[in-house]
C-alpha positions as CSV (number, residue, x, y, z in Angstrom):
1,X,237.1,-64.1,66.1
2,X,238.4,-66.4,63.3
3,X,235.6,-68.7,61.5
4,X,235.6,-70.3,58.4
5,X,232.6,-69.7,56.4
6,X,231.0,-72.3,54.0
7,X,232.3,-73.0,50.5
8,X,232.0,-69.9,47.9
9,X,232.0,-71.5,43.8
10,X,234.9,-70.4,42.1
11,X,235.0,-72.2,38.3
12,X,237.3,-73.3,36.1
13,X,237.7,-75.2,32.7
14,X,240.8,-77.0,32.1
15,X,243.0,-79.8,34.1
16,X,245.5,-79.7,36.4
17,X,248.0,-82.5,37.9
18,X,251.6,-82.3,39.6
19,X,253.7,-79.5,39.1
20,X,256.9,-79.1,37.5
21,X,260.2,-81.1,36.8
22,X,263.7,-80.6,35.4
23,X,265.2,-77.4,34.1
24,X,267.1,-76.5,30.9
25,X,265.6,-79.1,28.7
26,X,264.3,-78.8,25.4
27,X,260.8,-77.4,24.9
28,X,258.0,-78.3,22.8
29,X,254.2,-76.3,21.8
30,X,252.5,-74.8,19.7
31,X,251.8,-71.3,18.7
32,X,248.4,-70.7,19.8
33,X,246.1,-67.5,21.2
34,X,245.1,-69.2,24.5
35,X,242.4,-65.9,24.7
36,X,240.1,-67.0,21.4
37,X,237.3,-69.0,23.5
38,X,236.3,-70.4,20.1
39,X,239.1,-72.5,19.9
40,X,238.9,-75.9,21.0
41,X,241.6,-77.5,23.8
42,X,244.0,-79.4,22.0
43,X,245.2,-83.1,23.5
44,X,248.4,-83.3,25.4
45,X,251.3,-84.4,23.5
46,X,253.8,-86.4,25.6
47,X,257.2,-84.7,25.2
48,X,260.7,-86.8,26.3
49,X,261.6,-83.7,28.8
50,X,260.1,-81.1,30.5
51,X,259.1,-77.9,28.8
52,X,259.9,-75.0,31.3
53,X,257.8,-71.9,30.1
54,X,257.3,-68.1,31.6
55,X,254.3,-66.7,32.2
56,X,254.8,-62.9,32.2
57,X,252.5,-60.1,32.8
58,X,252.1,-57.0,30.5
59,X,249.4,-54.2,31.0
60,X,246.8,-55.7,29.4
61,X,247.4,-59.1,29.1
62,X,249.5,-62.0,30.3
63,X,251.9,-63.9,27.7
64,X,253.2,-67.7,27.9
65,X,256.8,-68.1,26.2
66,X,259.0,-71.4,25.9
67,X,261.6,-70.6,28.3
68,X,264.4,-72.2,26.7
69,X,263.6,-70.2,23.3
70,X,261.3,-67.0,24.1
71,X,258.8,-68.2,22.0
72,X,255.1,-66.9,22.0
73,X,252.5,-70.1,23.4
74,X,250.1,-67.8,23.5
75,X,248.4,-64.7,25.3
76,X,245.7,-64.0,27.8
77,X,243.3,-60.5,28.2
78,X,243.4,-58.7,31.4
79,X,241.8,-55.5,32.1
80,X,245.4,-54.2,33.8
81,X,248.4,-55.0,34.4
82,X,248.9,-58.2,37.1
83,X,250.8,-59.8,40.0
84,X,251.6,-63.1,38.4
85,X,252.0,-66.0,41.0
86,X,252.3,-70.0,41.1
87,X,249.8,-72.1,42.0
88,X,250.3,-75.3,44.5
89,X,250.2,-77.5,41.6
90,X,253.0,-75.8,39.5
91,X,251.3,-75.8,36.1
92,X,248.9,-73.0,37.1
93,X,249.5,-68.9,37.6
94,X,247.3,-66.8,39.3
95,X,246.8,-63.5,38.3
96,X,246.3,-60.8,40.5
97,X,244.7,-57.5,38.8
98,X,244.2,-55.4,41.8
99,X,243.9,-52.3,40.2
100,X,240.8,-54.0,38.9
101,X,240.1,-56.1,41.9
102,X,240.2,-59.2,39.7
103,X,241.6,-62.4,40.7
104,X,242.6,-65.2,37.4
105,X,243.6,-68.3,37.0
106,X,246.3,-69.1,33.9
107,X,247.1,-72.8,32.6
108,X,250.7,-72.6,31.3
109,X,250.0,-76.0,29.9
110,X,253.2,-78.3,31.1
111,X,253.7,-80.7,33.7
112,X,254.7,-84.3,34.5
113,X,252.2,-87.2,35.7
114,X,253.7,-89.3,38.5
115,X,254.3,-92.6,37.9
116,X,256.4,-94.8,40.6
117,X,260.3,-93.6,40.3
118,X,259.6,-91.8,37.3
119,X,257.3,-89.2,35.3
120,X,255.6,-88.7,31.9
121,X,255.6,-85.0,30.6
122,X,253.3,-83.0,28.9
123,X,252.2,-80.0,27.4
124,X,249.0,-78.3,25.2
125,X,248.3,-74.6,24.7
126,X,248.0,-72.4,27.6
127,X,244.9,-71.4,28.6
128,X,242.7,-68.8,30.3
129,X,240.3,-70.8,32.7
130,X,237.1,-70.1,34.0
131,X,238.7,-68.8,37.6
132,X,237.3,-65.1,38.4
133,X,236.9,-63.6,41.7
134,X,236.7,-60.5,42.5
135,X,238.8,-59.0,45.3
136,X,242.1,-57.0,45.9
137,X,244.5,-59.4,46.0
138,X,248.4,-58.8,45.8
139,X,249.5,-62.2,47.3
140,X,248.5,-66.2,46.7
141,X,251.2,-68.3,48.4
142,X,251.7,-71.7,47.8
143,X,253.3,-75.3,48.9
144,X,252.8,-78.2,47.3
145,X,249.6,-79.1,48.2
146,X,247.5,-76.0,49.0
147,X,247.1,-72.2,47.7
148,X,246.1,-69.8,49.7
149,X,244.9,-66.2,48.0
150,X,244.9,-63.0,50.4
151,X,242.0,-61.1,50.0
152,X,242.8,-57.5,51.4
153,X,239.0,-55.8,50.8
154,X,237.9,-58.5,53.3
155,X,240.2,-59.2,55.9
156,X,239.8,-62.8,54.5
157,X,241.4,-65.7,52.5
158,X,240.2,-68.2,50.4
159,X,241.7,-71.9,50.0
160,X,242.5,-74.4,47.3
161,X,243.4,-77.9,47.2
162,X,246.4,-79.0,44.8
163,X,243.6,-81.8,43.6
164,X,241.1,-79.6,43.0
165,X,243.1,-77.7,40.6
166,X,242.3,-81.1,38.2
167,X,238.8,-79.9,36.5
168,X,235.8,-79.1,37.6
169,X,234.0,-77.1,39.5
170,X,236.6,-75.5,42.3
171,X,235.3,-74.3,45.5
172,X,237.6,-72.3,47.7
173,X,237.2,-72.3,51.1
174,X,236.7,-68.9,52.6
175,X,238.1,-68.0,56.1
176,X,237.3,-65.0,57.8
177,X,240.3,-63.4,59.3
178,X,238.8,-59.7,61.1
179,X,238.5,-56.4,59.7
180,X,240.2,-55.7,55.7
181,X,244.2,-54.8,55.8
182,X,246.6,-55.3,53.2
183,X,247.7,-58.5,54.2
184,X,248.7,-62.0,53.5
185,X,248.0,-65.9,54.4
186,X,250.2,-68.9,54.5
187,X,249.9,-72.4,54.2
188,X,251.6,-74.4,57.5
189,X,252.8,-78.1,57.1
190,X,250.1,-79.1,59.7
191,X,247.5,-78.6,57.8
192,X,246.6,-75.3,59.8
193,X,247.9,-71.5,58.3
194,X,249.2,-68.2,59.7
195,X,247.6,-65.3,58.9
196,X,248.0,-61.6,59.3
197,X,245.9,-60.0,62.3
198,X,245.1,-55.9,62.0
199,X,244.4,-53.4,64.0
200,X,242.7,-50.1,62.6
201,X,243.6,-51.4,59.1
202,X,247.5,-52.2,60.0
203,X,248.7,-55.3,60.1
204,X,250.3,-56.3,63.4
205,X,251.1,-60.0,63.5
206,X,249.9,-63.0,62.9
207,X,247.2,-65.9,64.2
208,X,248.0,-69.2,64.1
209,X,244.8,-71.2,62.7
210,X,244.0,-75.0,62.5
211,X,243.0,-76.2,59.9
212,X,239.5,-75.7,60.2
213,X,240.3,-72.4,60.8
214,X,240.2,-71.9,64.6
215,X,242.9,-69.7,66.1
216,X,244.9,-71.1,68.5
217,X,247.9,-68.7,69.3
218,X,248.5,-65.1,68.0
219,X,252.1,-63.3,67.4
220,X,251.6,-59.4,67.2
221,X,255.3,-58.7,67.2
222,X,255.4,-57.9,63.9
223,X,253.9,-53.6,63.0
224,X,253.6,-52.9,59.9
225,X,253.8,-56.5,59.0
226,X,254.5,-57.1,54.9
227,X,255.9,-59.6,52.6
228,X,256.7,-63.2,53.5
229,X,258.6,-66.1,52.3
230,X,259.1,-70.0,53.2
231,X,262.4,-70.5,55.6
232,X,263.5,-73.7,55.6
233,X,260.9,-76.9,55.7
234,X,258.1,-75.6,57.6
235,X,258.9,-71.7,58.3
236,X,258.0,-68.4,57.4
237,X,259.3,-65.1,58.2
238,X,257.5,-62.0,57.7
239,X,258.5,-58.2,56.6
240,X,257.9,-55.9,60.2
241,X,258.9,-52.4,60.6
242,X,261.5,-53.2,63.1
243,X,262.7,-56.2,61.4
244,X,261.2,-60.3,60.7
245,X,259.2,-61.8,62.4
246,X,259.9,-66.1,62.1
247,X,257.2,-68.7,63.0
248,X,257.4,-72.3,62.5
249,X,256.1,-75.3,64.1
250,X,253.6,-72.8,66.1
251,X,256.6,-70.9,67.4
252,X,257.8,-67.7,66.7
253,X,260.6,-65.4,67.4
254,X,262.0,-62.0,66.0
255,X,264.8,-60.9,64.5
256,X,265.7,-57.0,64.8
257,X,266.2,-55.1,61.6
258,X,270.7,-54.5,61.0
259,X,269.8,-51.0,60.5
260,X,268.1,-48.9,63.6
261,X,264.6,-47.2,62.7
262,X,264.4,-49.4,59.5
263,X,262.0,-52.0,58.7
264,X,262.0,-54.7,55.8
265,X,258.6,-54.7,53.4
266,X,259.9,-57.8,50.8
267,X,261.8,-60.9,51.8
268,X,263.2,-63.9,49.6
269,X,264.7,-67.2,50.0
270,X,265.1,-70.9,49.0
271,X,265.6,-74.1,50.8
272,X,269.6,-74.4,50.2
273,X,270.4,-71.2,53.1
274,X,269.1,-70.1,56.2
275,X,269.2,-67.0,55.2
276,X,266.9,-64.6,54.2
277,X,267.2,-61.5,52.3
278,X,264.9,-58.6,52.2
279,X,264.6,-55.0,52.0
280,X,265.1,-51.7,53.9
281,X,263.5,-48.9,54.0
282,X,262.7,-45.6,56.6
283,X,261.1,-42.5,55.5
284,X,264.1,-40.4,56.9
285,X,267.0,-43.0,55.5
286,X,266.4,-43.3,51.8
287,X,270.2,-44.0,51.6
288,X,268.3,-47.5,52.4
289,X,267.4,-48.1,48.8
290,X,271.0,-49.3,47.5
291,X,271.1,-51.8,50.5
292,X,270.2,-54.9,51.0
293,X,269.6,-56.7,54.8
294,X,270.4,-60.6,55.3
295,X,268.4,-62.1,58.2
296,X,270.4,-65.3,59.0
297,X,267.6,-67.5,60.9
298,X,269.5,-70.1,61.8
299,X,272.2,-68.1,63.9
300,X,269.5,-65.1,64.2
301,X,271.9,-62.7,63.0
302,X,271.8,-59.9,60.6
303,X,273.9,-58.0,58.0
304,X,274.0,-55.4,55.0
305,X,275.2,-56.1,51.9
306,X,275.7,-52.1,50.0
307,X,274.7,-52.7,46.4
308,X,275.3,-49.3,44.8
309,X,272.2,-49.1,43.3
310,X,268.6,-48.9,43.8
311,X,266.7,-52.0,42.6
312,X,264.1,-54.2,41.4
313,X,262.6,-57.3,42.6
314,X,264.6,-59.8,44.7
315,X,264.9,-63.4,43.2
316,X,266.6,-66.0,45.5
317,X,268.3,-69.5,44.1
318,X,271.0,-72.0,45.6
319,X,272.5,-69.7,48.3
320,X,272.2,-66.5,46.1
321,X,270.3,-63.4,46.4
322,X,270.2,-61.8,42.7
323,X,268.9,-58.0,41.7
324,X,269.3,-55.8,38.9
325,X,270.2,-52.1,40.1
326,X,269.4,-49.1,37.9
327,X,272.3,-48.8,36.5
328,X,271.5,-52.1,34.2
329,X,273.9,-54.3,36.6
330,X,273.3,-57.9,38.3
331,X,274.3,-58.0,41.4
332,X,274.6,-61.8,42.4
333,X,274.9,-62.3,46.6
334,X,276.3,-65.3,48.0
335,X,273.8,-65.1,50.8
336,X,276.3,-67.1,53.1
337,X,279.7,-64.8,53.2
338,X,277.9,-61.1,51.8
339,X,279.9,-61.5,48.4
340,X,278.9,-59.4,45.9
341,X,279.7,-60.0,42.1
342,X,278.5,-57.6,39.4
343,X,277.3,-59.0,36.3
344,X,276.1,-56.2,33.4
345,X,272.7,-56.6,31.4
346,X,270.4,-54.4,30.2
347,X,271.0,-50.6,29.5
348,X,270.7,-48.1,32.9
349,X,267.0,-47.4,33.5
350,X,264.9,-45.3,36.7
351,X,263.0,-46.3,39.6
352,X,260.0,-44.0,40.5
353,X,258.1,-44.4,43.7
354,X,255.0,-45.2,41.4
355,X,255.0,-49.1,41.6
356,X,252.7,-49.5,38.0
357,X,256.0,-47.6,36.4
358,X,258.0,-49.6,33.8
359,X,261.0,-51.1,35.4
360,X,263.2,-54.6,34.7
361,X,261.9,-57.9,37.0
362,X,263.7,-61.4,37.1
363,X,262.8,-65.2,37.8
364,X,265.2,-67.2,38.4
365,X,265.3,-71.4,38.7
366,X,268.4,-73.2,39.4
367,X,271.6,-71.8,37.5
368,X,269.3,-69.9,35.1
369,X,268.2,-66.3,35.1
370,X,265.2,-64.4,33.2
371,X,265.3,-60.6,33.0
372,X,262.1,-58.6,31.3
373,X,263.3,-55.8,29.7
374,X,260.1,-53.6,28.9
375,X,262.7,-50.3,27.8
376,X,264.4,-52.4,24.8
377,X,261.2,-55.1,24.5
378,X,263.0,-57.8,25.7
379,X,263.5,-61.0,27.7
380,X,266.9,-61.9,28.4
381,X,268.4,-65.6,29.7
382,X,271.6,-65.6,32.1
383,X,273.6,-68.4,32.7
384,X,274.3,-67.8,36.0
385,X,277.5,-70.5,35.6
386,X,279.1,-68.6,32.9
387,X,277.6,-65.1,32.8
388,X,276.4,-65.9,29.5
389,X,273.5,-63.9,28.5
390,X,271.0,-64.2,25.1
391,X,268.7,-61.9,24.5
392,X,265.2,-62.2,22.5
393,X,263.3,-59.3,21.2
394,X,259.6,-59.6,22.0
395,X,256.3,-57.4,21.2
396,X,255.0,-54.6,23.8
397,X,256.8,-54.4,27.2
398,X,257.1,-56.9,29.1
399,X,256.6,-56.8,33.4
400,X,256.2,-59.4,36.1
401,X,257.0,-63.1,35.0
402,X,257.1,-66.5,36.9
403,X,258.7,-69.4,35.5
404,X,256.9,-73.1,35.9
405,X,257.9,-76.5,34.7
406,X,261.0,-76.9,36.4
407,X,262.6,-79.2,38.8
408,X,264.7,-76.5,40.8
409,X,264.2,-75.0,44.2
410,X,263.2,-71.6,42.6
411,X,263.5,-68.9,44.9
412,X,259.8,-67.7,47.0
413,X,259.2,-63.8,47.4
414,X,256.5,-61.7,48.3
């Protein structure tokens, strides 16, 4: 049975207010070590434009840069290395250290305040906030008013408002899901969620909950049920061994895997294509690794796109799936004909099946790409028009990264 329990505290020290706006405009901050306590919060400045910055994860920290310039805002001590993902209100990042079972909360420190047809911008330093909890946690989805944070040593999930990321005293709501899988949790348009249901610690489908938590269907189409991303409006499709799973509006429907005996573990997408990208992978096929399977939702058909390399992270933005292959090569997919065109960037580098190895990762918003570069100590910006790339040496080695303050449709992958 599905309940939701009563309100847990969950603390935090700095404001919050609408999320991002406007990429590829100039950026203003200071220079400031967002982990000395001691300090006191400086005032917002109002800027003319939006300041896009990265938040990117290292092993024992998390670093804020100016996107435009890879300049240091500051940094923020973490016991380990984290998952780094946005919060519904676009100025926050959660970080997820589950090799410590430590959940965060990072202010990147720039957004825009509403105002009729137009908005004010702002920054200040970024900060760490008062947000701990601890559970293992490897996913925190988001829309654009609510974030919803997976909590895999429960079986559980825990909720917060886009309003009452503005100061305060947060409360997350808690919702008990069943017994504790390696899972994830979604926020649905109607208020309600989909969450993913186990049985003997796998995950199997997912429930469809109101929103006070009560479940009122159930999909178990979906075995071995991992990753997610938004499809369109209102949808989501899931990672299943034997392909996606796709609910929406409180309907669902598979679509099978292109590749027989394969299933698909991380999916990406944005709203301008139908079509989703993702993964493959079979214990007896690992050809599968240099290949990458396009789930087209709307016609519910399938395809594989050979990329001649294993790869990193999948970033998705304006109708194009974008990797980086171990041989140091982009490879940019237009996600609507299968086109592949091969872009070169960093220097060749190896994947390991150990996931806390060094490898590359990107973000991506709009025409702009980020690449972290943790072999060289690097970050590197592609224009994605030109194939123009800089490249900015930075301290340490640089992992994960999410990019907030801008107006694009950046791409959503878990």
């Amino acid at each position: 049975m599905i309940t939701s329990s009563s309100r847990h505290p969950l603390r935090r020290r700095h404001a919050a207010v609408l999320g991002a706006i406007a990429l590829s405009l100039a950026a203003c901050g200071s220079d400031t070590d967002a982990s000395d306590e001691s300090a006191s919060v400086p005032e917002p400045v109002e800027v003319d434009q939006a300041t896009p910055r990265l938040v990117v994860a290292y092993a024992d920290h998390v670093e804020v840069f100016d996107a435009a310039t890879i300049e240091s805002e500051g940094t923020i001590a973490t016991d380990s290395a984290p998952y780094v993902q946005t919060a519904a209100d676009g100025r926050h990042v959660f970080t997820l250290a589950h090799q410590d079972e430590q959940i965060g909360l990072v202010d990147a420190g720039t957004w825009v305040e509403a105002h009729g047809d137009h908005g004010h911008f702002f920054t200040t330093d970024p900060t760490e906030t008062d947000l701990t909890l601890d559970h293992l946690s490897y996913h925190a989805v988001s829309d654009d008013e609510r974030s919803v944070i997976w909590y895999d040593d429960e079986g559980s999930f825990g909720v917060l408002d886009h309003d009452e990321l503005e100061g305060g005293t947060v409360e997350p709501q808690l919702f008990e899901i069943g017994e504790p899988h390696h899972g994830v949790a979604v926020p649905t348009a109607d208020g309600g969620f989909l969450a993913s249901v186990a049985v003997d610690g796998e995950a199997t489908g997912v429930a469809v909950l109101d929103a006070t938590g009560t479940e009122t269907d159930r999909f178990e189409t979906c075995p071995g049920l991992h990753g997610e991303t938004h499809v369109g409006e209102t949808g989501y499709a899931f990672g299943c061994d034997t392909g996606v799973l796709l609910v929406d509006g409180g309907q669902a429907r598979n679509i099978a895997s292109p590749v027989d005996g394969a299933g698909t573990g991380t999916l990406a997408s944005d709203h301008d294509s139908p079509v989703v990208a993702g993964t493959l992978s079979a214990e007896d096929q690992p050809e599968l690794d240099t290949k990458l399977a396009l789930y087209d939702t709307a016609a519910s058909s399938t395809s594989v796109v050979e990329l001649g390399a294993p790869f990193s992270n999948i970033v998705v933005s304006e109708g194009r799936a974008i990797v980086i292959g171990t041989d140091g090569a982009l490879r940019v997919v237009d996600l609507a004909s299968g086109t592949v065109t091969t872009v070169p960037a960093i220097a060749a580098w190896d994947k390991t099946e150990d996931w806390k190895e060094d490898r590359p990762y990107l973000a991506v918003a709009g025409d702009t790409l980020w690449i972290t570069d943790p072999f060289a100590g690097a970050i590197h910006t592609l224009d994605l028009t030109t194939n123009a790339l800089d490249t900015a040496e930075v301290d340490g080695k640089p992992g994960r990264l999410v990019v907030v303050g801008t107006s694009s449709s950046e791409g959503h992958s878990h």
